[in-house]
C-alpha positions in Angstrom: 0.0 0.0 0.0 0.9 3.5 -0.8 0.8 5.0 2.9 1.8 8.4 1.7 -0.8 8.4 -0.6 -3.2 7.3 1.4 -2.2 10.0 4.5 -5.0 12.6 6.2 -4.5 15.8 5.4 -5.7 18.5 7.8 -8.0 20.9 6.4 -8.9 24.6 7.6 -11.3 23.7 10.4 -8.8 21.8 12.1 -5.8 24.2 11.6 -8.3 26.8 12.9 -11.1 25.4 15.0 -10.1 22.3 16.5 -9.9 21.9 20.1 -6.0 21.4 19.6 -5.9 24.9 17.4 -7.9 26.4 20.3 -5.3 25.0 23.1 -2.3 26.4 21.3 -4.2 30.0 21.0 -4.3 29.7 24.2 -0.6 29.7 24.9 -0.1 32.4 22.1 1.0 29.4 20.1 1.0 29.2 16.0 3.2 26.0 15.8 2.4 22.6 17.4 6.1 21.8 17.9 6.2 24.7 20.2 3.0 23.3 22.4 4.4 19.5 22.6 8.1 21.3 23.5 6.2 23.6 26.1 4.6 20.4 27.7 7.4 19.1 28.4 9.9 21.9 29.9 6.9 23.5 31.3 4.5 21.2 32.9 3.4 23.5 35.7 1.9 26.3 33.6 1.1 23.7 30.2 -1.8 21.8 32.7 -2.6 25.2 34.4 -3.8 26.6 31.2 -5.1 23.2 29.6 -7.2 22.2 32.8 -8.4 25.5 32.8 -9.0 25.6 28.4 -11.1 21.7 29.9 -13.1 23.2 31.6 -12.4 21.4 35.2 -13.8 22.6 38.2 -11.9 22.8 41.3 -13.3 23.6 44.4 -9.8 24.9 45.4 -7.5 25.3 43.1 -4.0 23.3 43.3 -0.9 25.9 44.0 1.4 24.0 41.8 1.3 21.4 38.9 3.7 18.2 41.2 4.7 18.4 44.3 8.5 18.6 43.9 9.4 16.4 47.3 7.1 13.3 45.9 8.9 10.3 44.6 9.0 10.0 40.6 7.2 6.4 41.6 4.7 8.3 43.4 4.3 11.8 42.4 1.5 14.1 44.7 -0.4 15.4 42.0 -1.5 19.6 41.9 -0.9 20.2 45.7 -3.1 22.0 47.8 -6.3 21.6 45.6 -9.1 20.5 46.4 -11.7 19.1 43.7 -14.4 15.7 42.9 -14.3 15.0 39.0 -17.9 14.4 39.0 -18.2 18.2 39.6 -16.9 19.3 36.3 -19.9 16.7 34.6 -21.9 18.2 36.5 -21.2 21.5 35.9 -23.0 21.0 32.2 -26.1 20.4 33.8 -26.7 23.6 34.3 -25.0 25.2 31.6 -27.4 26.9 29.2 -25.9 25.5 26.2 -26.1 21.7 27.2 -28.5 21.8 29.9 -31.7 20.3 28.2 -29.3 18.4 25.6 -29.0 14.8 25.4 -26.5 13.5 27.9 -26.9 9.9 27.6 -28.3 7.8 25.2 -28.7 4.4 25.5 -29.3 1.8 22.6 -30.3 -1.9 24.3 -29.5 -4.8 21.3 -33.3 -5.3 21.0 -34.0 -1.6 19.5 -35.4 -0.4 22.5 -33.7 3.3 23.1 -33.7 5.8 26.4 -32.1 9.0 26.5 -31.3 11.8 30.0 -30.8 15.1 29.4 -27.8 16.8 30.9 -30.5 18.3 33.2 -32.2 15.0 34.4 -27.8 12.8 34.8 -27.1 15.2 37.1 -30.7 15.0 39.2 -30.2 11.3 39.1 -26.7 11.0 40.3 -27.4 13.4 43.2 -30.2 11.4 43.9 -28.8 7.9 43.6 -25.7 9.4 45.3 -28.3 10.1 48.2 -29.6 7.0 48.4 -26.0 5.0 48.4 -25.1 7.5 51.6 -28.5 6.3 53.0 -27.3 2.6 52.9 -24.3 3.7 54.7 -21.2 4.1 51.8 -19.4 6.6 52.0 -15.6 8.0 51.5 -13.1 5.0 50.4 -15.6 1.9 50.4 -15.1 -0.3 47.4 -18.0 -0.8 45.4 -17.9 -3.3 42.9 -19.8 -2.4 39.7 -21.0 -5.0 37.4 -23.2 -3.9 34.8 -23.6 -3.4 31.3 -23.3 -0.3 29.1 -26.3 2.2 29.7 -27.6 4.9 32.1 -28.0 3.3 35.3 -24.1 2.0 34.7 -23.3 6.1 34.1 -25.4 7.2 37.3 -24.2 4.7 39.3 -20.1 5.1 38.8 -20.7 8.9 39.0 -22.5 8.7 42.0 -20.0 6.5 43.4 -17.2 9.0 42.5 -19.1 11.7 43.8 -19.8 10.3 47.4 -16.0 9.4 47.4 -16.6 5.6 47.1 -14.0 3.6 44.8 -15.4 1.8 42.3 -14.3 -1.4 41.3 -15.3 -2.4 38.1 -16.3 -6.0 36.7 -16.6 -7.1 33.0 -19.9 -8.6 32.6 -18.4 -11.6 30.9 -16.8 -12.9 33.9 -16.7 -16.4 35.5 -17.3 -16.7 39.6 -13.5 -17.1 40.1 -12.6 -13.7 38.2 -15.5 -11.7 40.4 -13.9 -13.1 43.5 -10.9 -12.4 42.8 -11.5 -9.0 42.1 -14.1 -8.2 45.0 -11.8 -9.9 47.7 -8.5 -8.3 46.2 -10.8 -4.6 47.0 -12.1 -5.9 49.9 -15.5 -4.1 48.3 -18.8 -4.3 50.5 -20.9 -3.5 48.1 -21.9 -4.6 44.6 -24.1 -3.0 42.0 -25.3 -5.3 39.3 -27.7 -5.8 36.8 -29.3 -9.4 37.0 -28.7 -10.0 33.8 -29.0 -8.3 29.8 -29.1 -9.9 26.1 -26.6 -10.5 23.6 -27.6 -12.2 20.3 -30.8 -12.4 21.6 -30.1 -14.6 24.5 -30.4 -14.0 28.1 -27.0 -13.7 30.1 -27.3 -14.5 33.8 -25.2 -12.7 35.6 -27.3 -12.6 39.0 -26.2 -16.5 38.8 -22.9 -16.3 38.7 -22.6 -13.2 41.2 -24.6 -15.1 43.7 -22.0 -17.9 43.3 -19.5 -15.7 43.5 -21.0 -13.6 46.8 -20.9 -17.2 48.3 -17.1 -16.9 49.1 -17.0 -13.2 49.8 -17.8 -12.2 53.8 -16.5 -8.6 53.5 -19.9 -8.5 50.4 -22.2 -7.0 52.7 -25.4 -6.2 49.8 -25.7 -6.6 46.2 -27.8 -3.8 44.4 -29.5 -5.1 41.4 -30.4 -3.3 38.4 -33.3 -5.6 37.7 -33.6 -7.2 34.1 -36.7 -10.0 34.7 -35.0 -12.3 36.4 -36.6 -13.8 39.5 -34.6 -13.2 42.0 -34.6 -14.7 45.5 -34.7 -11.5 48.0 -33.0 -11.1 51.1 -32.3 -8.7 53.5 -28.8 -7.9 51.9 -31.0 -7.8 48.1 -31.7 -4.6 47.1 -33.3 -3.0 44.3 -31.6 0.1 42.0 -34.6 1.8 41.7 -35.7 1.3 45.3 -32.1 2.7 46.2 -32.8 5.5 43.5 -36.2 6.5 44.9 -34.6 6.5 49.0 -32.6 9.2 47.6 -35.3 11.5 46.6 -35.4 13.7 50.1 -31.6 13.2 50.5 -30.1 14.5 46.9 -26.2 14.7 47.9 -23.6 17.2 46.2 -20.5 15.5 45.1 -18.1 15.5 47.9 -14.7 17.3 48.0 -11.2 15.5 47.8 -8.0 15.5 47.7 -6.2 15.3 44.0 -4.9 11.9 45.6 -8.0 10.7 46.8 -8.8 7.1 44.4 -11.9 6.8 42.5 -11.4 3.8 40.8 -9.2 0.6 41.3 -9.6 -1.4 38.1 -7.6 -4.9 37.4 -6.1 -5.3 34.6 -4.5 -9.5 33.9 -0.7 -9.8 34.0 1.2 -12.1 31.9 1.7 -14.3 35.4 -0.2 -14.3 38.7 -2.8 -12.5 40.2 -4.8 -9.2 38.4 -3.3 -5.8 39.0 -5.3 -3.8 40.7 -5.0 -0.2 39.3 -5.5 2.9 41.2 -6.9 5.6 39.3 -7.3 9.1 41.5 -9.8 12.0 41.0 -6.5 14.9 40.4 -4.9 12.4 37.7 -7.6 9.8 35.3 -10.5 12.5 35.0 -7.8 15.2 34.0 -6.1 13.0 31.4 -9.3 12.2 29.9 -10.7 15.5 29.7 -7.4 16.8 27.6 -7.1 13.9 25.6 -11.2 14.2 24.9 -9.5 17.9 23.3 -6.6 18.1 22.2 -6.7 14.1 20.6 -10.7 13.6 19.7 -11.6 17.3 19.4 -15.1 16.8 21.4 -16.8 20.2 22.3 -20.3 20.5 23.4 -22.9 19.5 21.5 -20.5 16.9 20.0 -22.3 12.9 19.7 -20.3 10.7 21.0 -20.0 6.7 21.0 -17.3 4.1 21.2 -18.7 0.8 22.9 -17.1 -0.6 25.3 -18.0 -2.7 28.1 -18.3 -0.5 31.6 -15.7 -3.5 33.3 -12.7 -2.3 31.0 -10.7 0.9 31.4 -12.6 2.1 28.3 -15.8 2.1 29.9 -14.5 4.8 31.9 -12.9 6.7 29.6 -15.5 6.9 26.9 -18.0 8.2 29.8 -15.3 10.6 31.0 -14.8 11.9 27.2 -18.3 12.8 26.3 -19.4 14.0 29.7 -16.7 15.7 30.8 -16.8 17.7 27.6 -20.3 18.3 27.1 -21.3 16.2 24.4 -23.8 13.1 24.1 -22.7 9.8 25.4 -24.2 6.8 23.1 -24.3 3.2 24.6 -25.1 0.4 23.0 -25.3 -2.8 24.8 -25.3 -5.5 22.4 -22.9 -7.6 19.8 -21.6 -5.0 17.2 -23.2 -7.6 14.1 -26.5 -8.2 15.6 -28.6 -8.6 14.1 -26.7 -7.9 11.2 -23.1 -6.1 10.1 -25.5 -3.1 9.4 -25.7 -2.1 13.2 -23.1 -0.2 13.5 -23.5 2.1 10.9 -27.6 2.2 12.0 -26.5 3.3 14.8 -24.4 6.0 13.8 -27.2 7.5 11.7 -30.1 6.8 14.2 -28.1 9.1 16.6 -26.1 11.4 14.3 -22.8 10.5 16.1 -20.1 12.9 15.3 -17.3 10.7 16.6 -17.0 7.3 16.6 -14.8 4.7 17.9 -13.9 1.2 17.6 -11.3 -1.3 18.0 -9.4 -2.9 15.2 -11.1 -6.6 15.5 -14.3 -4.9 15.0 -12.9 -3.1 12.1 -11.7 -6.2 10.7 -15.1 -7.6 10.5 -16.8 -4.8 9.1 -14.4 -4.4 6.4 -14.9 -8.2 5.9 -18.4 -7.7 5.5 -18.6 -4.5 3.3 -21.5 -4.2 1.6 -23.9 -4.9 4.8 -21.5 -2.7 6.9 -22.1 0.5 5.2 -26.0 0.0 4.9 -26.6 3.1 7.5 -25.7 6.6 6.6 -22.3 7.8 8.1 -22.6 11.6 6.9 -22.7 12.7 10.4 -19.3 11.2 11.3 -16.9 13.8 12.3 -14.2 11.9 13.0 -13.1 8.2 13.9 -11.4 6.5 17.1 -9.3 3.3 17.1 -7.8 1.9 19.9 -6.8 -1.6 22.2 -4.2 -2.9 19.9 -2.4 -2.3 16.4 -4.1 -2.0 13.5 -2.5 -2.9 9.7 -2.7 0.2 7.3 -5.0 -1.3 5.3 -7.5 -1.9 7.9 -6.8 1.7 9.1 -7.2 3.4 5.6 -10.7 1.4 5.2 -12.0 2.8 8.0 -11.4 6.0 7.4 -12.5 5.9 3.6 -15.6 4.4 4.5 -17.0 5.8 7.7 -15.0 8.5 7.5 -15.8 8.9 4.1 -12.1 9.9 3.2 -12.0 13.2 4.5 -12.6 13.0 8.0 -9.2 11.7 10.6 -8.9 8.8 12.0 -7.2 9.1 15.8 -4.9 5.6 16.6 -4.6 5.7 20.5 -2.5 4.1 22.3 -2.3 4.4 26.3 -3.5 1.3 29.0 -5.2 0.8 32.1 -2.0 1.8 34.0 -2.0 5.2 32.4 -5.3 6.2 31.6 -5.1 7.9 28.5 -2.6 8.0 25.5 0.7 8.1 25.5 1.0 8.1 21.5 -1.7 9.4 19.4 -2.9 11.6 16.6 -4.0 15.6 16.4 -5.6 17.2 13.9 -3.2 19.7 12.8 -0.6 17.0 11.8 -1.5 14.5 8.8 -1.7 11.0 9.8 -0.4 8.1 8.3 -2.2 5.2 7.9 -1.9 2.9 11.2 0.8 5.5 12.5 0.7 8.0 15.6 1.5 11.8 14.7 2.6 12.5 18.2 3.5 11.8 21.7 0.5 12.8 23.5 1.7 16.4 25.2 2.7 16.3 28.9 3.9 13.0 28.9 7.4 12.4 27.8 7.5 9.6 25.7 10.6 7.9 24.3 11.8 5.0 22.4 15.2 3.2 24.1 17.3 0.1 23.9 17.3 -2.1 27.1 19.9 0.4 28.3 17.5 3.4 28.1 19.4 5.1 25.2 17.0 6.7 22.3 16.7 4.6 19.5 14.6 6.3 16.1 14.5 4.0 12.8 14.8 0.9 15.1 12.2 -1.4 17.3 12.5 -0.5 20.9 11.0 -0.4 24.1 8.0 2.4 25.0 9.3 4.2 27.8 8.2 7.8 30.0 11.0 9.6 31.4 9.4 11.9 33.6 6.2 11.1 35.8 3.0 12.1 34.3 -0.8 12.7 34.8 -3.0 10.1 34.2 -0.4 7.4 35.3 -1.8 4.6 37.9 -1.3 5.9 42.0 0.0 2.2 42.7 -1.2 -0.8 42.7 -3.7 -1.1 45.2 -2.0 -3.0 48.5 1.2 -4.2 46.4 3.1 -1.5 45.8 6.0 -3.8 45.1 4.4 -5.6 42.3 3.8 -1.9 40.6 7.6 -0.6 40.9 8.7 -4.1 39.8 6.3 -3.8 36.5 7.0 -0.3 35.4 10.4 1.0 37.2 12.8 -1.4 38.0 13.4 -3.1 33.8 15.2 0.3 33.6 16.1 2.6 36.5 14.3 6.0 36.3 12.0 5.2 33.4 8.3 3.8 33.1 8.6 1.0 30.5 5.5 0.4 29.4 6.0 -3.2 27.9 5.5 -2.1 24.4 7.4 -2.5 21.5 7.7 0.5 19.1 9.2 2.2 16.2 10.1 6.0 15.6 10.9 7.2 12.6 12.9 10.3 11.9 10.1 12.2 11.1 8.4 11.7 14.2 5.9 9.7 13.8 5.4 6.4 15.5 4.1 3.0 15.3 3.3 0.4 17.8 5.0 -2.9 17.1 3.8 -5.2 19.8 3.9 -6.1 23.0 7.4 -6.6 25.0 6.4 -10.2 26.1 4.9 -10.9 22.4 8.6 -10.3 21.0 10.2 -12.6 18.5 13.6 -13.0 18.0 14.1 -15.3 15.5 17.5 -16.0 14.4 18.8 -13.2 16.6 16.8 -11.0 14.6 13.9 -9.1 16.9 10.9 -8.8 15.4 7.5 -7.0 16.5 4.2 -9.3 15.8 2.7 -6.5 14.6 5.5 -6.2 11.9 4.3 -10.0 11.1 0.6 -9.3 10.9 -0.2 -6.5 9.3 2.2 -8.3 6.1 -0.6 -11.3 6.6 -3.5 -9.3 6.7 -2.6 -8.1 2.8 -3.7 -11.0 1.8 -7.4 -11.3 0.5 -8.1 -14.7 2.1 -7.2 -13.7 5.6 -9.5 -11.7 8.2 -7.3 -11.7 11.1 -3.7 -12.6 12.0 -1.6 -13.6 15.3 1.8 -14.3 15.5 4.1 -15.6 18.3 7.2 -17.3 19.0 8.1 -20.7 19.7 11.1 -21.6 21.8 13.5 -22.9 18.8 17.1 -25.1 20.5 18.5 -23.5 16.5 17.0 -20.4 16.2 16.1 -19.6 19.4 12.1 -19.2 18.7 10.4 -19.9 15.4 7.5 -17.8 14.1 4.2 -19.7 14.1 1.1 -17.7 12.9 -2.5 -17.7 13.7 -5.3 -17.0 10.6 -8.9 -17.1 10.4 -9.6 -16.8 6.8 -12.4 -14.6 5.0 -15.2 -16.9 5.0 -14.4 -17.7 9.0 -13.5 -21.5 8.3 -11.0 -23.6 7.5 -12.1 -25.5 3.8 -8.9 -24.2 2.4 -7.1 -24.2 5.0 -3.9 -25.7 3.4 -4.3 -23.2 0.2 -4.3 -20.3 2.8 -1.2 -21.5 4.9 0.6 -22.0 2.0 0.0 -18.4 0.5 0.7 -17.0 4.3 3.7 -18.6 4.5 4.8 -17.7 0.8 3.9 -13.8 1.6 5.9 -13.6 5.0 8.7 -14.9 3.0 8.5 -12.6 0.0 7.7 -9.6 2.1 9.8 -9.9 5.0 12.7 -12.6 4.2 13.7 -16.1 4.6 14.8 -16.0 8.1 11.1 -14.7 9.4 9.2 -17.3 7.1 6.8 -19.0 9.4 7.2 -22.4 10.8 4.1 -23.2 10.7 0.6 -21.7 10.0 -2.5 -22.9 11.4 -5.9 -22.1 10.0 -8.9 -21.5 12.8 -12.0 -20.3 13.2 -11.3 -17.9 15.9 -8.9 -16.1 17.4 -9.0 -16.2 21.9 -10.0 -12.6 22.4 -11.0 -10.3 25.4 -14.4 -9.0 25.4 -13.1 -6.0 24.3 -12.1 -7.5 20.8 -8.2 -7.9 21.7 -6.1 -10.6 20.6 -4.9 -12.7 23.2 -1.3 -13.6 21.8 0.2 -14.8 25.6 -2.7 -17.5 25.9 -2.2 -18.5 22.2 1.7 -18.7 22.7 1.1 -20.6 26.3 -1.8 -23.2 25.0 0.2 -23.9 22.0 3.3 -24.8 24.2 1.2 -26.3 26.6 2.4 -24.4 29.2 0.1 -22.6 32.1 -1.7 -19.5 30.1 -2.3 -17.4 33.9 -5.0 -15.3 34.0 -8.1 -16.5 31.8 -10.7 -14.3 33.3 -10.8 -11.6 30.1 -11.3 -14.5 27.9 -14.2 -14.1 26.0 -14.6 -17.1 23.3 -12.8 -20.5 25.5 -13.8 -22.4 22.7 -11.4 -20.9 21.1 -8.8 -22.6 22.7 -9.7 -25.9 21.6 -8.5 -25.1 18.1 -5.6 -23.8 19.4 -5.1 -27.2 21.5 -5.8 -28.9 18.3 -3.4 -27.5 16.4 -0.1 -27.4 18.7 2.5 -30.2 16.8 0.2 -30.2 13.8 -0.3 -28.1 10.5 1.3 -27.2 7.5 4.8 -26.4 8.2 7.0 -24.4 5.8 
């Protein structure tokens, strides 16, 4: 593919209008070099003029930007202030401009729709928020939330985060085992939960499996269900959301005020071994980052229609609420599978609710693109500009999305952050033209570099992500294991963050992300990214998606293997496909990367947020323990895997 040719161009409304264009006015700025190079020298008066250009309230306002006696590990975030994040949402319930405008809207899978004004959220959380300081929570109990995409999910994390509760959040695909060892890690007393919901048209219980779960949990002191007809057997510790809801009515309770340290959120997040991480997020740092990235990376102003789904138990949940409502614009939920009942959905939804900005992650893309004609059946014409995100995407992939729902003349954002840091590290702004699956800057404030394992800069060669300087948005700890957090992020290289990505800078600036550290191949003592492997794979017509790993190799040291699930999402040509895979690795990147072995399956073991799990692949294949399962979405998936470890056409 051409790539230059196929490079976004930024037109006069984003060189004048943008939220980024705004930001730089704002600093007297004309050039973006000089914002991204006043970030960095200048943090203290760069977030003092962008929290201020965001919009975010303070109840006191911080005297500095870091306090300068904190540890890099640990850095005490705008010192002296005073603030609850859930404040600045609410501060666009009474603004004139967005006060009667759609805050929420919230698609279910069966076509049934709700919206709440900006007006009627903020009544709501007060008056939940009431009713959960009626029950007794207060300041620093962990709540565990458990429930799927919509409007009670919104009202209840903000209520939460405005009584000073922590909430703990739970995908709704999990097993018992996963839920328990989540809510005992938190030591949460309370859960909120919906019963249960529909995908594909079929009930999922998840009162079940929480009651299973609440079984082996004695600090779980009531479970607050968000009723979805399912009988339930009641008990003194059973409670009902809207019975919670209407206790609040004579009690409606202002968002307490905190401290910029003060956690709102401790969310887990599987390691490659062990135990989940549980990740602190604080009200000064995760609502701060989000609101500046929602501006100066996704250009959402008020007014602004906003959806990206993603499941409320990820770290996106969080920050697709925070980016919409923190800015003023409309928050769309949908609930359901992106293809049901069709490959049309998507796009329905986009014109049923005029969304100006859309996201979604590259699996999803995959599949639409896959299925074209169907895909595009809803008119995009409102679509102001696209969103992808959760792991790499080829260029060809990139460049479809943003011809077709972006119609070819609206950007396409690549982000690239994590639970541990909230928001991006790399990304995309408006004023820059984007190449096609590539990042058109370090996101400003955070110092981001590319190093060798000795920390030196490396551009034109893979290397490892890495922060040299502490930055906003960044996990507090890890909740009770501090340890486990400094061995993770600080102690692979002293002084720097290393992520535990893989990526490349060229010497024009921009980047690409090349895999994770743990995914890396060496082959032939050649290092290789298996994102470099992929995106040559996913060229080819026949294949949907791709995922490569290494094999432990006594000649080579590993050998490449590859994953495929062709077009047609079978296996009847399986060998014809291998053999054209392993032909195209060879021709595109050499002989010494041609794979071992290629093995045709139906589907590819993915979180319920559409990644790729390449660790559980490489484990299963090797039959060696895969860790943390709890993400998994499709287990079945494994079985192929299983199936195919010894076996398959080998090059």
């Amino acid at each position: 593919m051409d790539n230059e040719a196929n490079t976004w161009k930024p037109g006069p409304r984003e060189l004048q209008a943008s939220g980024i264009a705004q930001l730089m006015r704002a600093f007297d700025l004309t050039r973006y070099d000089d914002l991204l190079e006043l970030s960095r020298n200048h943090p203290d008066r760069y977030w003092q003029v962008a929290m201020q250009h965001c919009g975010i309230v303070w109840d006191t306002p911080p005297t500095s930007y870091l306090d300068p006696a904190s540890p890099r590990e640990f850095p005490q975030w705008f010192p002296g202030g005073r603030l609850n994040w859930v404040n600045t949402v609410l501060a666009w319930t009474e603004d004139p401009r967005t006060r009667d405008q759609a805050a929420v809207v919230a698609e279910r899978e069966d076509g049934e729709v709700q919206a709440v004004s900006y007006a009627e959220l903020g009544a709501r959380v007060r008056q939940f928020a009431g009713g959960l300081q009626a029950l007794g929570i207060g300041r620093g109990e962990r709540v565990g939330l458990l429930m799927e995409n919509g409007i009670e999910a919104t009202v209840s994390l903000l209520a939460l985060a405005s009584i000073g509760a922590i909430v703990v959040p739970l995908f709704s695909g999990f097993g018992v085992d996963a839920i328990v060892a989540r809510l005992s890690a938190a030591e949460a007393t309370t859960a909120i939960a919906s019963t249960g919901f529909s995908r594909r048209s079929k009930r999922i219980d998840v009162e079940g499996t929480l009651r299973e779960a609440w079984a082996r949990l004695p600090a779980l002191k009531r479970v607050v269900w968000k009723q979805a007809g399912a009988a339930q057997a009641a008990g003194p510790q059973d409670l009902d959301w809207q019975e919670v809801m209407a206790s609040g009515a004579g009690r409606l309770a202002e968002p307490v005020t905190l401290g910029p340290q003060d956690p709102f959120m401790v969310i887990y997040t599987s390691g490659t071994t062990g135990k989940p991480k549980g990740v602190v997020h604080t009200h000064g740092s995760f609502p701060l980052k989000i609101a500046h990235d929602a501006v100066v990376h996704f250009d959402v102003a008020p007014g602004d229609v906003f959806c990206w789904p993603a499941d409320m138990g990820w770290i996106a949940g969080t920050l697709v609420l925070g980016c919409a409502l923190l800015r003023g614009a409309t928050l769309v939920c949908y609930d359901g599978a992106p293809d049901y009942p069709s490959w049309a959905r998507m796009s329905q939804l986009v014109e049923r609710h005029k969304v100006t900005h859309f996201g979604s992650a590259p699996t999803l893309i995959r599949g639409l693109a896959s299925n074209e004609q169907v895909a595009l059946e809803g008119d995009v014409s409102s679509v102001r500009l696209l969103i992808t995100a959760g792991e790499g995407i080829d260029p060809e992939h990139f460049s479809w999305f943003q011809r077709t729902f972006g119609r070819g003349t609206q950007p396409l954002i690549n982000y690239t952050g994590g639970t541990e840091v909230s928001g991006a590290l790399l990304s995309s702004v408006v004023v820059r033209p984007i190449p096609p699956s590539g990042f058109n800057t370090t996101s400003p404030g955070v110092d981001v570099d590319v190093v060798d394992a000795g920390g030196t800069p490396l551009t034109g060669t893979v290397g490892e992500l890495v922060i040299r300087q502490p930055f906003v948005g960044m996990t507090q700890s890890f909740w009770q294991d501090a340890e486990r957090y400094l061995d993770t992020y600080w102690h692979t290289i002293p002084g720097l963050w290393v992520h535990g990505d893989l990526a490349l800078r060229r010497p024009d600036g921009t980047f690409f992300m090349m895999g994770r550290s743990d995914d890396t191949l060496k082959v032939a003592g050649k290092r290789l990214g298996p994102a470099e492997v992929e995106e040559v794979v996913l060229e080819l017509s026949e294949v949907a998606e791709a995922a490569a790993i290494g094999v432990d190799d006594k000649d080579k040291g590993q050998r490449l293997v590859v994953f495929v699930v062709g077009e047609t999402g079978g296996a009847a040509d399986a060998d014809a496909v291998a053999s054209r895979v392993i032909g195209h690795v060879d021709k595109r990147l050499g002989r010494p990367f041609r794979p071992s072995a290629v093995h045709v399956v139906n589907q590819l073991p993915k979180t319920r947020s559409s990644k790729i799990m390449r660790r559980v692949i490489r484990s299963v294949y090797c039959n060696t323990p895969p860790g943390d399962l709890s993400s998994l979405d499709n287990p079945a998936s494994l079985d192929e895997i299983r199936a195919a470890s010894g076996t398959g056409p080998q090059a």
